[in-house]
C-alpha positions as CSV (number, residue, x, y, z in Angstrom):
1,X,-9.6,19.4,-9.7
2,X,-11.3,17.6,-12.9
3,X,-13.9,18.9,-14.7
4,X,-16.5,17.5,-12.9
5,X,-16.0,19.6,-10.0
6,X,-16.2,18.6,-6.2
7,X,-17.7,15.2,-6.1
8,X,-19.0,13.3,-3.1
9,X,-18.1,9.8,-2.8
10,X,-19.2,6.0,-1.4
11,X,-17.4,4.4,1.7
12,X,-14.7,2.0,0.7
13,X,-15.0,-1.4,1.7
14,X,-12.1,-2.0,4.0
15,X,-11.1,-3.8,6.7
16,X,-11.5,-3.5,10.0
17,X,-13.8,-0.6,9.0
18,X,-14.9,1.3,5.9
19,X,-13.6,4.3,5.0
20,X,-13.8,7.1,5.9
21,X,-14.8,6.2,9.3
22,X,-17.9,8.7,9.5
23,X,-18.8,7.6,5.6
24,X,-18.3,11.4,5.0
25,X,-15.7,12.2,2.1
26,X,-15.6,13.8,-1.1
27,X,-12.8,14.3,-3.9
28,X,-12.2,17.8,-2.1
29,X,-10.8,16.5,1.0
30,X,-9.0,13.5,-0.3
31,X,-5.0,13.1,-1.2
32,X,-3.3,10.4,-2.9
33,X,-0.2,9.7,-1.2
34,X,2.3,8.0,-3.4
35,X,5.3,7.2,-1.3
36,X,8.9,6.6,-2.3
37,X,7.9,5.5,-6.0
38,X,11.8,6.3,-6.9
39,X,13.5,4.1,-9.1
40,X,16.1,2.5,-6.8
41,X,13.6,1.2,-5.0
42,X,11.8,-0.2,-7.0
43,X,14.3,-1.9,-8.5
44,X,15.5,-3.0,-5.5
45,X,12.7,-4.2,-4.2
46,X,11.4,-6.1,-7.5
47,X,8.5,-3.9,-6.8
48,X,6.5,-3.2,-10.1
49,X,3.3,-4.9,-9.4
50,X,2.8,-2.5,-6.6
51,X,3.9,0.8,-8.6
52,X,1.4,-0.5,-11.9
53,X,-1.5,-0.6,-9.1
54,X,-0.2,2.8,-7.7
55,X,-0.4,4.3,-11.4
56,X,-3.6,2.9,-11.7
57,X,-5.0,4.4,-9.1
58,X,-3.0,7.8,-10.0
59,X,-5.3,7.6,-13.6
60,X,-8.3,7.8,-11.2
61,X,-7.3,9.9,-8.3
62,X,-6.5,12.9,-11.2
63,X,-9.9,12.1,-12.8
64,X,-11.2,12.3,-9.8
65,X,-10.0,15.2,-8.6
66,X,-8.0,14.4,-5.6
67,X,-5.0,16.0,-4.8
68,X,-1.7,14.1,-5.5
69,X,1.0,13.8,-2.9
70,X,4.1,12.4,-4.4
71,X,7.1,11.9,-1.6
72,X,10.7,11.3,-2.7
73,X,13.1,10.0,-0.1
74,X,16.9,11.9,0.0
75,X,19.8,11.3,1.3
76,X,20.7,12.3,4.7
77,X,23.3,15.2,4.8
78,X,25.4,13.2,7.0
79,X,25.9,10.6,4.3
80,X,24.9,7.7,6.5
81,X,22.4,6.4,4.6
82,X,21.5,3.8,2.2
83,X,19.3,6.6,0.0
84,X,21.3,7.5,-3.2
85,X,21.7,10.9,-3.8
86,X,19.5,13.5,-4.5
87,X,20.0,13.5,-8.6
88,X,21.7,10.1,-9.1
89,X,20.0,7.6,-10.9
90,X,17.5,6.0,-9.0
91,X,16.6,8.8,-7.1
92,X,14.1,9.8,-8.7
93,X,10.3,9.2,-10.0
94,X,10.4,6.6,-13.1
95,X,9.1,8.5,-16.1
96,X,6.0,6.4,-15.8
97,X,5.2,8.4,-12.7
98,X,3.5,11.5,-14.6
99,X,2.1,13.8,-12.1
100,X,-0.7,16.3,-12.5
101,X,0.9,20.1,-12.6
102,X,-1.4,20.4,-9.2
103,X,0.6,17.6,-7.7
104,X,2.3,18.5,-4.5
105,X,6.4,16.7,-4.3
106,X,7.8,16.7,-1.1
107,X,11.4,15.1,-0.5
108,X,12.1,13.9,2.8
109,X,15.2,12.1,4.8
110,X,14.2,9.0,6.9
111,X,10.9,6.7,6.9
112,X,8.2,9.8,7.5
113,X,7.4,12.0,4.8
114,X,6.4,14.4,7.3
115,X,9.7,14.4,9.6
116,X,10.5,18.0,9.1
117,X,8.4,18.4,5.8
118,X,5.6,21.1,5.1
119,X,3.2,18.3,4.1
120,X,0.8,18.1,7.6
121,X,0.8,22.2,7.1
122,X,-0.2,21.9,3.0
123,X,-2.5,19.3,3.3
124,X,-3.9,21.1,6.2
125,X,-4.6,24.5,3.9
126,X,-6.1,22.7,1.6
127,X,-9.0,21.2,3.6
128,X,-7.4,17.6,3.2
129,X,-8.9,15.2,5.8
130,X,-8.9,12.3,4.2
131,X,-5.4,9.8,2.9
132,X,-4.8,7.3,0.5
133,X,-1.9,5.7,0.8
134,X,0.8,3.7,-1.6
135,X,4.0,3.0,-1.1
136,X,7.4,1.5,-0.5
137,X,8.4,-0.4,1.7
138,X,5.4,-0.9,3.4
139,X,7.5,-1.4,7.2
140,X,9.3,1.4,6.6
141,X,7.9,4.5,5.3
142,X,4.1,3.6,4.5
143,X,3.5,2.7,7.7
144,X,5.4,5.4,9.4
145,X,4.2,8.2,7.4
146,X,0.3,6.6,7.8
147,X,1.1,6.3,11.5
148,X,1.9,9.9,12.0
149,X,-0.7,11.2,10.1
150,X,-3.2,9.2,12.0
151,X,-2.2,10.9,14.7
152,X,-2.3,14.2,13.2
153,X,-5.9,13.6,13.4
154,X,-6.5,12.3,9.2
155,X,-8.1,9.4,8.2
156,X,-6.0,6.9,6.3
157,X,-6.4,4.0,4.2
158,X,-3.4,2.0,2.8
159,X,-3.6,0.4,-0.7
160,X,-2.6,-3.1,0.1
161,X,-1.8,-4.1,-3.5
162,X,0.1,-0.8,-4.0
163,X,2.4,-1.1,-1.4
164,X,5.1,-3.6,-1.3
165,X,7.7,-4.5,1.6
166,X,11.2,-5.9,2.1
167,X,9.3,-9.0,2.2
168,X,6.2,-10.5,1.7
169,X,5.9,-11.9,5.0
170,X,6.8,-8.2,6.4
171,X,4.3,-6.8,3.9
172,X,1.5,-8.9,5.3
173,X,2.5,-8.4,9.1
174,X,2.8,-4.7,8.5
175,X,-1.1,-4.2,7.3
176,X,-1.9,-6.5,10.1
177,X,-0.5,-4.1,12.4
178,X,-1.9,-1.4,10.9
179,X,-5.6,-2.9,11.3
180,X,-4.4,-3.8,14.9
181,X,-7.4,-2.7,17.7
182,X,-9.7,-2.4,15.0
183,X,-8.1,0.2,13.0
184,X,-5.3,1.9,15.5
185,X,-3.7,3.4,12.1
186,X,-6.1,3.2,10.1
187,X,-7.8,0.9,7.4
188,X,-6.5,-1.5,4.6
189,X,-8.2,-1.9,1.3
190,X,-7.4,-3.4,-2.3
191,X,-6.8,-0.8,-5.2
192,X,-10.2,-2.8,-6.6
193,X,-12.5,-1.4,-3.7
194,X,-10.6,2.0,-4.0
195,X,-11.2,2.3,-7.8
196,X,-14.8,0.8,-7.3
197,X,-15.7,4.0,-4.9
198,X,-14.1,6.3,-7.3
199,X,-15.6,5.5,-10.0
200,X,-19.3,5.2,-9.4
201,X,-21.2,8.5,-9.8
């Protein structure tokens, strides 16, 4: 938590709704979820537009106040996987990723940071309601991870401009998904809006 305590914040402008839905939310019951920021794939996906946007709004999120979620993707024990392996070079966070000693790191196999994770449970005990989501790819683990935790009863926004896919045209179809039935996962937003609603006292 920053210095200036619990702080109660304006609705995002988003689309197909703003968030949170019930325009209730404050920097107590809000996580940043940064997803698979590792440096394989961001190199591999040419992807550092989206993680400068993500640190961006990591500056503001710990200003803030809001938790931090940092996931890390591992190898599965099996070895079938594309993932390298835990401690191998891009593995892990680029040094540019400096997390708040309050952060909470959860590593993960597969495209769901909470397939057989603690993070529903943690974010739970802390009174976290409320998601914020970056991430890579966006097909793969942003929307499977923002998927589940819709249905795990939180409300989710993903950071369009701080999320990347395989593809832009995958990218683009993914959000458009996401906004599907106005909202069926949740909300989309640009890291602008998100700043915006952060910011203003």
């Amino acid at each position: 938590m920053s210095d200036r305590g619990i702080r109660t914040l304006r609705q995002i402008h988003a689309e197909p709704y703003s968030f949170p839905f019930d325009g209730h939310w404050s920097s107590a019951d809000t996580a940043l979820l940064l997803l698979g920021f590792q440096k394989g794939t961001i190199s591999a996906l040419s992807a550092m537009p989206a993680f400068t946007t993500a640190l961006d709004l990591l500056a503001v999120a710990r200003d803030c106040g809001l938790l931090v979620v940092a996931a890390r993707r591992v190898a599965r024990r099996d070895g079938d996987d594309v993932v390298p392996a835990e401690g191998s070079g891009g593995w892990d966070f680029p040094p540019q990723l400096i997390l708040p000693d309050t952060a909470l790191v959860v590593d993960h196999s597969g495209d769901n940071a909470f397939y057989r994770t603690p993070l529903e449970t943690e974010l739970k005990a802390r009174g976290i309601r409320n998601l914020l989501i970056a991430g890579l790819p966006t097909e793969g683990l942003v929307h499977a991870t923002q998927r589940t935790a819709n249905d795990m009863g939180f409300e989710c926004l993903a950071v369009a401009d701080a999320c990347q896919g395989t593809s832009e045209t995958r990218h683009v179809a993914q959000l458009r998904i996401t906004t599907f039935g106005n909202g069926l996962f949740g909300t989309v937003a640009a890291a602008a809006a998100v700043k915006a609603a952060l910011t203003k006292i």
